[in-house]
DSSP file (Angstrom, degrees, kcal/mol; ACC not computed):
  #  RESIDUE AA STRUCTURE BP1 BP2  ACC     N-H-->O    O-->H-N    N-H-->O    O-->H-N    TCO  KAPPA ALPHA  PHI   PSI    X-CA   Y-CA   Z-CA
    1    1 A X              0   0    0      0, 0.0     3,-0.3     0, 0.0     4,-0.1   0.000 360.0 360.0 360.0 -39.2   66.0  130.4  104.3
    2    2 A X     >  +     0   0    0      1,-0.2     4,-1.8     2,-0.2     5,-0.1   0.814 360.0  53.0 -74.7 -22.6   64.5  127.1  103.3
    3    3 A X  T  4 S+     0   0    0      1,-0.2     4,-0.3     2,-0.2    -1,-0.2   0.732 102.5  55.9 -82.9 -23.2   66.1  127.1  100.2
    4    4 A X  T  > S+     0   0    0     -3,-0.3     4,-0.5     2,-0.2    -1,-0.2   0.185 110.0  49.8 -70.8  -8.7   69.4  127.7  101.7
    5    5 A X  H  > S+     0   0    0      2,-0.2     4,-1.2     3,-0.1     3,-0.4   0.880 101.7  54.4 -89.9 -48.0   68.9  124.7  103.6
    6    6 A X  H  X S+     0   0    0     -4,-1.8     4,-2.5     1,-0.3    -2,-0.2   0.733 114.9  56.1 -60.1 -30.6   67.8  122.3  101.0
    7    7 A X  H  > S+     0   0    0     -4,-0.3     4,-2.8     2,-0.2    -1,-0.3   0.767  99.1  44.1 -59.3 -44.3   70.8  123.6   99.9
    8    8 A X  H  < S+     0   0    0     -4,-0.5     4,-0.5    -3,-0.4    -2,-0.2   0.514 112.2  64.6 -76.5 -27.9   73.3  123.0  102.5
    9    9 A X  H >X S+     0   0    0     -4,-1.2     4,-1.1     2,-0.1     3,-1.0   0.975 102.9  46.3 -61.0 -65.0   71.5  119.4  102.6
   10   10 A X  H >X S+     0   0    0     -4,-2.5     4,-2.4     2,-0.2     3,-1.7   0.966 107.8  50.3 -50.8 -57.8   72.6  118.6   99.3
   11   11 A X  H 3X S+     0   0    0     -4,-2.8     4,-2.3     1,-0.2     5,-0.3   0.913 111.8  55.0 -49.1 -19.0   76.0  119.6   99.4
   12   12 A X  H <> S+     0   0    0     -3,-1.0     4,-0.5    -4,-0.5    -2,-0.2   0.627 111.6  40.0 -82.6 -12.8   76.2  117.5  102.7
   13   13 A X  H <X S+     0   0    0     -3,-1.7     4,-1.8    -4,-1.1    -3,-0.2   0.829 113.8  55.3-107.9 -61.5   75.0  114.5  101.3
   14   14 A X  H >X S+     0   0    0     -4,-2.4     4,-2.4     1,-0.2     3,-1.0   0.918 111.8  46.2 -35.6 -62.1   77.1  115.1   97.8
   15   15 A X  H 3X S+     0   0    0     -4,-2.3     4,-1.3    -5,-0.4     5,-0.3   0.943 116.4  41.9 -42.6 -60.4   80.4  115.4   99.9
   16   16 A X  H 3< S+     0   0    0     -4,-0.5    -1,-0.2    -5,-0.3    -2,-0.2   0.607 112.6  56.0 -81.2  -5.0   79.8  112.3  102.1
   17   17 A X  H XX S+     0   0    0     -4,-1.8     4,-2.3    -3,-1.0     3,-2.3   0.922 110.4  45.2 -66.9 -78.9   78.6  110.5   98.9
   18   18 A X  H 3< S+     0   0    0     -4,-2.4     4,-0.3     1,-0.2    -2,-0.2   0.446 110.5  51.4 -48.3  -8.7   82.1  111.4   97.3
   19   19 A X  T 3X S+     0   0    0     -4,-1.3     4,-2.7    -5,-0.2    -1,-0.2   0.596 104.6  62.5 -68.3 -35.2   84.1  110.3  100.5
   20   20 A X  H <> S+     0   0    0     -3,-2.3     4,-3.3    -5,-0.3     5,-0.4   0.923 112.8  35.3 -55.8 -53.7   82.1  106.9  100.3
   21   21 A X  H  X S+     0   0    0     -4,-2.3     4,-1.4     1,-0.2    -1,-0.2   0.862 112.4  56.7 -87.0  -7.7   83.5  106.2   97.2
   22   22 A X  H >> S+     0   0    0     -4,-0.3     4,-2.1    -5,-0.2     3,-1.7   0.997 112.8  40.1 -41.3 -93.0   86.6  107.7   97.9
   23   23 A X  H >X S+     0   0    0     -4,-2.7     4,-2.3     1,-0.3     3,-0.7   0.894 117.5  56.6 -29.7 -59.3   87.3  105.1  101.4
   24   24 A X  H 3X S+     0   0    0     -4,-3.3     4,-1.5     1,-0.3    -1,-0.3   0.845 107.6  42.9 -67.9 -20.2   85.7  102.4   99.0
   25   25 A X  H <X S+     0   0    0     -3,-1.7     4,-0.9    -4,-1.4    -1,-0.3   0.787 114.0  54.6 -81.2 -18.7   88.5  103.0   96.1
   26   26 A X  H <X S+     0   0    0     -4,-2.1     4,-2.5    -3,-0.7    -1,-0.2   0.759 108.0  42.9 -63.2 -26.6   91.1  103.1   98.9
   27   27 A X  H  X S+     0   0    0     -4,-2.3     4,-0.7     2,-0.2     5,-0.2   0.984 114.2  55.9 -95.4 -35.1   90.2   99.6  100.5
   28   28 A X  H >X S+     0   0    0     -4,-1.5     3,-4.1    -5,-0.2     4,-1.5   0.919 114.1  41.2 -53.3-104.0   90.0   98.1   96.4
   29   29 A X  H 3X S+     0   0    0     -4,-0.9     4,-2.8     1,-0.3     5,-0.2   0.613 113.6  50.4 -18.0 -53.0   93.6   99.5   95.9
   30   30 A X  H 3X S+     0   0    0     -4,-2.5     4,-0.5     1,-0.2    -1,-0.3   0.692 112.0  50.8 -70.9 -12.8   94.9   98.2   99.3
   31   31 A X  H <X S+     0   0    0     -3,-4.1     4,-1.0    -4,-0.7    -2,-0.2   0.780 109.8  50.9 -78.3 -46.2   93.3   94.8   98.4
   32   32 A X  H >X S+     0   0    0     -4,-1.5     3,-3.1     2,-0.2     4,-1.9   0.990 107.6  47.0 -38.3 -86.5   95.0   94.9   95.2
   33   33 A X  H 3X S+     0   0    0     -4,-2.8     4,-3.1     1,-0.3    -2,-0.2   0.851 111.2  63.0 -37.8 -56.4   98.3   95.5   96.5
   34   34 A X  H 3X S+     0   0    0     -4,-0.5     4,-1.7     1,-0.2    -1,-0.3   0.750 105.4  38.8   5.7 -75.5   97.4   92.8   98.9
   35   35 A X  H <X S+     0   0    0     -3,-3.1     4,-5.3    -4,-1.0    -1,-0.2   0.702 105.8  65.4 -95.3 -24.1   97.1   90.4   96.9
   36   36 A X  H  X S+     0   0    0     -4,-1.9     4,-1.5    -5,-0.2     3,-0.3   0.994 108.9  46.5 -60.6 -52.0  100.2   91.6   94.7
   37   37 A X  H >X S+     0   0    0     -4,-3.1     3,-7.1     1,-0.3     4,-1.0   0.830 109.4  55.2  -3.9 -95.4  102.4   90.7   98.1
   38   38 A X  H 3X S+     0   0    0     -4,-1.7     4,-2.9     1,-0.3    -1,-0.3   0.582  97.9  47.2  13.6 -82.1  101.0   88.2   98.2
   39   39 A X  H 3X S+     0   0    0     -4,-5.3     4,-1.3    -3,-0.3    -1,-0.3   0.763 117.2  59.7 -64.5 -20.6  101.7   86.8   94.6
   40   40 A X  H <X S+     0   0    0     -3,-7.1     4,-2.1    -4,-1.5    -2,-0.2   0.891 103.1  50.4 -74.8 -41.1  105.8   88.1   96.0
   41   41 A X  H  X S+     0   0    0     -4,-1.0     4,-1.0    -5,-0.2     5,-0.2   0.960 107.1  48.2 -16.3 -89.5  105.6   85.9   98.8
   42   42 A X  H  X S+     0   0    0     -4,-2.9     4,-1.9     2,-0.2     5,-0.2   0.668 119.7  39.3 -42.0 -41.2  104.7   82.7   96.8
   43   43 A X  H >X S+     0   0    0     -4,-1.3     4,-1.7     1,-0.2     3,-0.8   0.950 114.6  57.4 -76.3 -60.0  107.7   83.4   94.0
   44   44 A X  H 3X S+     0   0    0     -4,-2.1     4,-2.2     1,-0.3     3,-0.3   0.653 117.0  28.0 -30.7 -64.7  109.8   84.5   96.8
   45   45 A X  H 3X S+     0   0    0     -4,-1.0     4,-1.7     1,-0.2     5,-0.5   0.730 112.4  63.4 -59.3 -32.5  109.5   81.0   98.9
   46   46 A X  H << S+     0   0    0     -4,-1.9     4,-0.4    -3,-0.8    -1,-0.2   0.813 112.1  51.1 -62.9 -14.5  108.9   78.7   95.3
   47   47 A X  H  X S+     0   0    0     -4,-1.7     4,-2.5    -3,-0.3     5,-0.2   0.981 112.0  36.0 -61.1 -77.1  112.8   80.4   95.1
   48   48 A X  H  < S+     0   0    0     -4,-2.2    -3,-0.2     1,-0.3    -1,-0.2   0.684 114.9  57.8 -73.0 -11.9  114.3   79.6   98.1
   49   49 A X  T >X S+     0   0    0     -4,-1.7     3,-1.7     1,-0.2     4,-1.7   0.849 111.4  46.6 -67.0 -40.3  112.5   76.2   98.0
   50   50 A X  H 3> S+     0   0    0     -5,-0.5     4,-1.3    -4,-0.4     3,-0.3   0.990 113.1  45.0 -62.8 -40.4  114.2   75.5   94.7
   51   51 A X  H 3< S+     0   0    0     -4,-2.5    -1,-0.3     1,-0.3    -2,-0.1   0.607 107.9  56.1 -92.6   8.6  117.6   76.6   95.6
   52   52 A X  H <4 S+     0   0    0     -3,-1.7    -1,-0.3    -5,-0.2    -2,-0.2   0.607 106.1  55.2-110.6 -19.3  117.7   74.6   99.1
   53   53 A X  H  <        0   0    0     -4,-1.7    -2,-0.2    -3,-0.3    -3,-0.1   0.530 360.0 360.0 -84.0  -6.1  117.0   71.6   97.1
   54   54 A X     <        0   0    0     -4,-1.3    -1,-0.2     0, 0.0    -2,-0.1   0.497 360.0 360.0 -86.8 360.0  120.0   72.3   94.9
């Protein structure tokens, strides 16, 4: 019984260890992407700045 416990511990801590890093590789990616916007913005408006001065 105890051993089946110790057991049941570990897999519960393994899972919600691998979900941690899971969430934390999600919010990395969505920061990424983020910043890639971002960097679409900035050409986007250096564009239309250019071409309203033409």
């Amino acid at each position: 019984m105890l051993l089946r416990r110790a057991w049941l511990l570990q897999q519960t801590m393994t899972y919600h260890r691998k979900k941690k890093a899971e969430i934390a590789e999600r919010k990395e990616l969505s920061s990424l992407e983020g910043v890639r916007i971002s960097k679409q913005l900035n050409y986007a408006i250096m564009v239309m700045q250019r071409l309203m001065r033409e």
